[in-house]
C-alpha positions, 0 to 999 in steps of 0.5 A: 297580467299572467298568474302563475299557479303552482301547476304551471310552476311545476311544469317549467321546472319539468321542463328544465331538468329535461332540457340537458344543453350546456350542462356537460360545459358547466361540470367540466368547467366545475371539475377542471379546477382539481383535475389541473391540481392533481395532474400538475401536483403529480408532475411537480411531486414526480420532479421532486422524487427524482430530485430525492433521489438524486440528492440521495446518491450525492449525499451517500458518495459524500458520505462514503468519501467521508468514511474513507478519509483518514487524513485527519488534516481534511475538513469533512465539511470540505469533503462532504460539500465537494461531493455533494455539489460534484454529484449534485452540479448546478446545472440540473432541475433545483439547487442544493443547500444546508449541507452538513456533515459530522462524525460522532463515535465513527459514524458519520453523518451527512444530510443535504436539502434540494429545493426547485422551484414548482411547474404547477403547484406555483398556480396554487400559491405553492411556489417551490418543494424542498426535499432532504436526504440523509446517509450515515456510514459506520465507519470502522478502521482496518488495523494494517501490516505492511512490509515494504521489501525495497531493493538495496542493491549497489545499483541504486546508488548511480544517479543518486536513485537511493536518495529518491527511493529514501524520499519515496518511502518516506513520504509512504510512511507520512501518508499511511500515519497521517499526523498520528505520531503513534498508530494503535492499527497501523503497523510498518516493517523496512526490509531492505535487501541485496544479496542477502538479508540481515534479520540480525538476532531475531533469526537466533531467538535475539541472541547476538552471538550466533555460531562463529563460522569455522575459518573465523579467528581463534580468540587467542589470535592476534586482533581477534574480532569477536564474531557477535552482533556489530549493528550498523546503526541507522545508516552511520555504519559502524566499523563492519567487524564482527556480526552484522546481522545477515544470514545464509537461507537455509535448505530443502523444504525450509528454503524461503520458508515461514514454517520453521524458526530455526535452521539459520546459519550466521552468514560472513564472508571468508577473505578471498581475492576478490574481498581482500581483507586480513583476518589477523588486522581486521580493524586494519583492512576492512573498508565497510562505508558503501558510500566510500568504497563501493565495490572496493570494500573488503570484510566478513559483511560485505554486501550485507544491507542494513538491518530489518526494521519489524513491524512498528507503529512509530511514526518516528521511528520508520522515518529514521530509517528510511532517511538511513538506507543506503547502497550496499555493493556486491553479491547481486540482487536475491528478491526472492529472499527478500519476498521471503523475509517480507512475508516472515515480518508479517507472520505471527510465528518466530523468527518476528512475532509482531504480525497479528494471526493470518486472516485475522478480522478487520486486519489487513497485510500487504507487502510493497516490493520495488526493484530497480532491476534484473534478479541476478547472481554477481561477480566482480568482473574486475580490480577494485581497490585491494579486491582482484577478480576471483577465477576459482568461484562462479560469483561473489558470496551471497545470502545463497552461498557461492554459486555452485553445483553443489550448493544445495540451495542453487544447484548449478555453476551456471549464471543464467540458469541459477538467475532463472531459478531466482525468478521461478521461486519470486514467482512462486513466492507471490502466488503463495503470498497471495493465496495467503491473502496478502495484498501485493503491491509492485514497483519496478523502478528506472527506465532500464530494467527489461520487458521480463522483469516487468512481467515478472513483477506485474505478474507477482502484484495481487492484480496488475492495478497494483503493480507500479512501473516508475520509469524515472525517480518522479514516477517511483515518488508518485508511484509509493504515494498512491499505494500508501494513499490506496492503503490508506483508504482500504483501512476504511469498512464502510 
């Protein structure tokens, strides 16, 4: 039996620590077990930090749609969850869950969770990550001015188009108020327009007896008609005696102007062949219902459109209107006019007052301009009831005057060449109104009008996305609807 010494102990344990076969195995397979942990945890956590991301961006664009509602109708959980999910579909790495979204004090808040399940970590009992994002968006509403300047023109009444155009702008006016009956930051003013436009006592500082023109009756006369301020009330059309609120633009520098209040002339149309009316038995001659005659109606407010409706925020109110606008026949069509009268209901200087001080913070002005035709000077080219064609004069009578060489306001007899002269100064009021920093909204409406008119009015649009060519009375409805929806969402500062 062998005796081990401590000397002979000593030198197998020499031995050993020299001898290094199969060490290297051993510490590897020592370290192999974190080395696989920290290379499959950074696989795993790198998942989960696109993840993070990814459901970051869902959950802010759910958060920006969100702010941008302002149809109070819409749940914003509903919104919330269709963003999220839309930008977040099911197809990618994990699952979303726990969506939430709620306002207080107009901030609104929305957070999400994503979980997948691990690639690595799962060895280690660690299954699946979950990661969590959250946006809040201050959400401050825009107070809002818009003019909506819509054609009137005797036109409109063939194939009924009045009547779309009424169902049109009432749908804007439901968009853009939502189920607010009254709207602290949200204003609306109707101007319609023709061959003229009726601002009616406003033009005057709200006196409703203007300067009667010269040729108008004396009071001593028999049937005299007072010359003051005979409304047609929301479409049931008074008698269209007297006043009804038109006038005649006004001259040089103050032509299509807002930097004067005064200077307007109270316009009425003198008896002639072709508006043939008694001024000793107006009461007796005058034929005022556009619906009923059209053409053939005869009186001093012959093509003058239904009053100017300032900047209001009653919901109720603007409806009443829109259901009352109508057709109203002859003299033409003078957009440049009505341009001009949009942009005068929203300054803040006289004649209307209503409209907040130009570039005023988080305040916003549009204008939305529709035609459904040509700029033109009119003539009636024959019989219509009592009315006969007129040879001495080169029009009807408009909100410009007779169309005449010496006429200041025109300048010329010719048609074409004054026609021309009414799409120069529409041009050049959208370039004014734009550099004033109105937005500018156009629609040009049927299927008739022509290739220059279109350029016309998608050249006068803040940009060509904001011009609207509606073809037919669908396309002219679907047309104000998403203006009033874009209008809606650019009250929203996000």
């Amino acid at each position: 039996m062998r005796r081990y010494t401590p000397t002979w102990i000593g030198r197998i344990l020499r031995r050993l620590r020299r001898d290094t076969r199969g060490v290297t195995v051993i510490v590897f397979g020592l370290l192999m077990a974190p080395l696989f942990l920290a290379l499959g945890g950074a696989v795993d956590l790198g998942v989960a930090y696109y993840l993070k991301n990814r459901l970051g961006y869902a959950v802010d664009a759910a958060a920006l749609a969100v702010g941008s509602t302002v149809d109070e109708a819409v749940d914003i959980m509903d919104r919330a969850r269709d963003f999220v999910i839309a930008n977040y579909p099911d197809d990618t790495i994990g699952h979303v869950h726990d969506i939430v979204a709620f306002e207080v004090d107009n901030v609104v808040t929305v957070s999400a969770k994503a979980t997948f399940d691990t690639f690595f970590m799962k060895l280690f009992s660690l299954e699946e990550l979950t990661v969590y994002a959250e946006s809040e968006v201050i959400r401050a509403i825009k107070g809002l001015e818009v003019a909506m300047v819509l054609d009137n023109t005797g036109s409109m009444r063939g194939n009924n188009n009045i009547g779309a155009l009424r169902d049109a702008s009432e749908d804007f006016v439901k968009i853009l108020f939502g189920s607010e009956t009254v709207h602290p930051k949200l204003f609306v003013s109707i101007v319609p327009y023709a061959a003229s436009v009726n601002p009616g006592p406003e033009a005057f500082g709200g006196h409703t007896s203007p300067t009667a023109p010269a040729w108008w009756p004396e009071e001593s006369d028999p049937n005299y008609v007072p010359f003051e301020w005979n409304p047609d009330d929301g479409g049931s059309f008074a008698d269209g005696l007297g006043w009804k609120g038109c006038v005649m633009e006004r001259t040089g520098s103050d032509l299509l102007g807002d930097d004067d209040p005064a200077g307007w002339e109270a316009w009425a149309w003198e008896p002639d062949p072709s508006n043939d009316y008694d001024l000793e038995d107006m009461e007796g001659t005058v034929r005022y219902n556009p619906s009923t005659y059209q053409n053939s109606g005869t009186g001093p407010n012959l093509g003058c459109p239904s009053p100017i409706i300032p900047l209001t925020n009653k919901k109720g109110d603007l409806i009443d209107v829109v259901r009352g606008l109508d057709a109203w026949h002859r003299g033409g069509t003078m957009a440049d006019i009505g341009l001009a009268w949009g942009r005068r209901v929203l300054s803040p200087e006289p004649p209307f007052t209503e409209g907040q001080p130009w570039n005023k913070e988080l305040w916003e002005k549009a204008i939305v301009m529709m035609t459904d035709g040509v700029n033109q000077f009119y003539k009636l080219p024959n019989d219509a009831g009592p009315n006969e064609e007129y040879e001495d004069v080169n029009s009807d009578y408009t909100g410009i005057g007779w169309l005449s060489s010496d006429n200041p306001r025109i300048g010329t007899n010719n048609m074409g060449a004054a026609n021309d002269t009414i799409d120069d100064r529409m041009a050049a009021m959208c370039e004014e109104l734009k550099q004033k920093g109105i937005i500018v909204y156009t629609v040009t409406f049927s299927s008739g009008i022509d290739q220059a008119t279109k350029d016309l009015y998608r050249n006068c649009a803040t940009d060509p996305t904001k011009w609207f060519d509606s073809p037919t009375q669908a396309d002219l409805k679907a047309s104000f609807k998403a203006i009033a929806v874009e209008l809606s969402n650019l009250r929203v500062s996000r």
